[in-house]
Steps between C-alpha positions, in 0.01 A plus 500: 500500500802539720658829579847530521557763771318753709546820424581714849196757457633868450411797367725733249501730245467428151827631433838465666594838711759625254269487197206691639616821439565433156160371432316785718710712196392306256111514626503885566619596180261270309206692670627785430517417108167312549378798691605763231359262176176495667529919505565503155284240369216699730599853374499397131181267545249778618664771241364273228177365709438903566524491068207240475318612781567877607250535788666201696636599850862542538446434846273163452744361268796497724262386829418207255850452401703469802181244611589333252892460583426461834230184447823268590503647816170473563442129410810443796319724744149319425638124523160330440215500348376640136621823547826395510429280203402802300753733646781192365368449174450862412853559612682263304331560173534880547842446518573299197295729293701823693798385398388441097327790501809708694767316251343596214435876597832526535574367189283742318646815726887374360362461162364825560828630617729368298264620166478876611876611433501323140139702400329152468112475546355256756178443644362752692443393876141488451579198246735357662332476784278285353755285332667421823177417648446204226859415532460438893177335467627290228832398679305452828230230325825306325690493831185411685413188231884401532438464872175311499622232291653230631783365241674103565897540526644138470891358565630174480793467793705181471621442891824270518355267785297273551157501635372212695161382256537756274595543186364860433259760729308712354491856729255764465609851647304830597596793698369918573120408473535816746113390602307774704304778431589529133559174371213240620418147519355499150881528388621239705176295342676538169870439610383169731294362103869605306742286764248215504512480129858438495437147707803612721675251758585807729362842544706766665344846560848715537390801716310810536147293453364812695516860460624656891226396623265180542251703664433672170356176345139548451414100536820361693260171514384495144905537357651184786249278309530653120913444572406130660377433162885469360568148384827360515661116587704645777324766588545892565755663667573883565749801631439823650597845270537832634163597433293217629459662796550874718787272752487736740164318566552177598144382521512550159797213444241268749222568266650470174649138677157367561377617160756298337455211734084506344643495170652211531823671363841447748642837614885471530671760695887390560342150519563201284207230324653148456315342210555155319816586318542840574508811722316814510630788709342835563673801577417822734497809254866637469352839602160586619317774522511651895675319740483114538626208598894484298510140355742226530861505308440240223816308658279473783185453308664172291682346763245185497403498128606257338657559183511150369161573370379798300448788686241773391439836640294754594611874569355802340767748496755391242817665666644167656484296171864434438580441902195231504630326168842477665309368799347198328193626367389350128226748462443822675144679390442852569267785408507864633634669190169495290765494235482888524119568445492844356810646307768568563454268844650188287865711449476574892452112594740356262774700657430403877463136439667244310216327396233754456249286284517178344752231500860478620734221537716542789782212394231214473302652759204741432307776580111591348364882589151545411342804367192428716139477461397809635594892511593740765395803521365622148318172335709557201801338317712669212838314585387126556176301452314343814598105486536182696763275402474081425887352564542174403786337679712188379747311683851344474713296676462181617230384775632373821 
């Protein structure tokens, strides 16, 4: 492996100056909504818990409540060890089943609502409560099975150049594992058995392998040598998301480096891999979380590749697709947009990027996005499955 460049070190903020009070906008109403849905949901919860159970404790309920918002909070403060495990886990699948159970409470109050004026009967809210219950718990187990299992998405790309020995590669993708304190190395067991299967050439592991933070990992050990157990011709090769790590931490970036380097898998960050035929080249994320390091203008970046040969890469954000096509990449591969994960988060994605999920052919160039293997935040999916993807490349031209 070769790099390119060297980054000048430098810290900056995730966003340039003139956006940040748009976004700080953006956050603070979002809480707000988030903050006054979690009132409602709370107010209308313990009226019909107070039906089933009239001695319980106004005051108990909402202690145990607002613990259980705040359990996010507490699995930052408390960084390591199994209380932080517990405090993770219990607050990501509170959420997902908060926000069933919340959605469909408010679709019984407008049924509710819009029934009164017109004299129709409806459930009474002693009923209903009930039937939004099993509606939540039902949606929550579907959502929860569509994220456990782990579907194959294949594409055929025909590349219009040659490769040097090579008639085809076969390339086996993953991204978002999001591996921490909620998703262990028994996943990664079952996603390391799925890419062997496919008997790939190449694997690439397109960002966000980690969930903020490495030191979350219950057996950082145990996972390097479950992830050295990928099998592949040319080996393993890998980019950094915006979640693999807290950056404003960087032991974190040194640690998740070595981790790799036990693997056996080749971390790229703005550095190029020449291989027999081809190049690999790994990209910085295009915006971190916390400040970091800014990477290197992909003028800059390509200036030694050569582009005779196939070039392949590596960066998990797909917002540069079209500028890296017209820079002489074949194949860009990207995660990051978990195709959406829960409703309506696909409509959000496909209007920020122009390749959102799946395939695109960028005028004989292309671009792959991965909906990952992994979730953040709730383990659920209703917009997407969990996947890794098998491309099988073929090439043109003639052979010099």
């Amino acid at each position: 492996m070769e790099p390119l460049s060297t980054a000048r070190a430098g810290r900056i903020s995730a966003f340039p100056k003139g956006e940040r009070s748009v976004v700080r906008s953006i956050v603070k109403a979002c809480l707000l909504t988030y903050a006054a849905f979690c009132a409602y949901v709370g107010i209308r919860l313990i009226a019909w818990l107070s039906m089933l159970l009239p001695a319980i404790p106004v005051a108990l309920f909402w202690v145990l409540y607002g613990l259980l918002h705040s359990s996010v909070l507490l699995a930052r403060v408390f960084r390591i060890g199994w209380f932080s495990r517990v405090a993770a886990t219990l607050s990501n699948g509170w959420l997902g089943f908060f926000l069933f159970f919340g959605v469909f409470m408010l679709v019984a109050d407008a049924v509710r609502l819009a029934c009164a004026p017109l004299g129709l009967r409806t459930l009474d809210p002693y009923r209903s409560g009930w039937l939004v219950l099993i509606f939540a718990a039902g949606s929550f187990l579907l959502a929860a099975g569509s994220a456990l299992c782990i579907a194959t998405k294949e594409y055929d790309i025909r590349l219009d150049k040659p490769c040097r020995g090579h008639d085809q590669l076969t390339i086996a993708v993953f991204s978002d594992l999001h591996l921490g304190k909620t998703i262990t190395g028994r996943r990664l067991e079952k996603v390391v058995a799925r890419i062997n299967d496919l008997r790939a050439d190449l694997v690439f592991i397109a960002g966000d392998f980690f969930d903020n933070d490495i030191a979350g990992v219950k057996d950082l050990p145990g996972s390097a040598e479950i992830l050295s157990g990928l099998k592949s011709t040319y080996g393993t090769f890998a980019c950094l998301g915006n979640h693999d790590v807290d950056l404003r931490i960087r032991p974190e970036v040194d640690d998740i480096e070595v981790f790799f380097a036990q693997a056996g898998v080749t971390l790229l960050r703005d550095e190029a891999a020449e291989l027999e035929g081809f190049t690999v080249v790994g990209r910085k994320d295009f915006r971190p979380i916390g400040p970091h390091e800014k990477r290197l203008p992909l003028q800059e970046l390509m200036q030694n590749v050569d582009l005779a040969k196939p070039v392949f890469m590596l960066d998990h954000q797909p917002e540069e697709i079209r500028e890296e096509a017209e820079a002489g990449i074949d194949l860009t591969v990207c995660g990051h947009t978990h195709n959406g994960q829960l409703f309506p988060g696909g409509l959000v994605t496909r209007r920020l990027f122009a390749n959102a999920y799946g395939h695109l052919d960028l005028g004989g160039r292309h671009s792959v996005v991965t909906s990952g293997v992994g979730t953040w935040g709730p383990p659920l999916r209703t917009a997407s499955r969990s996947e890794i993807v098998k491309i099988r490349l073929t090439f043109g031209g003639e052979q010099s």
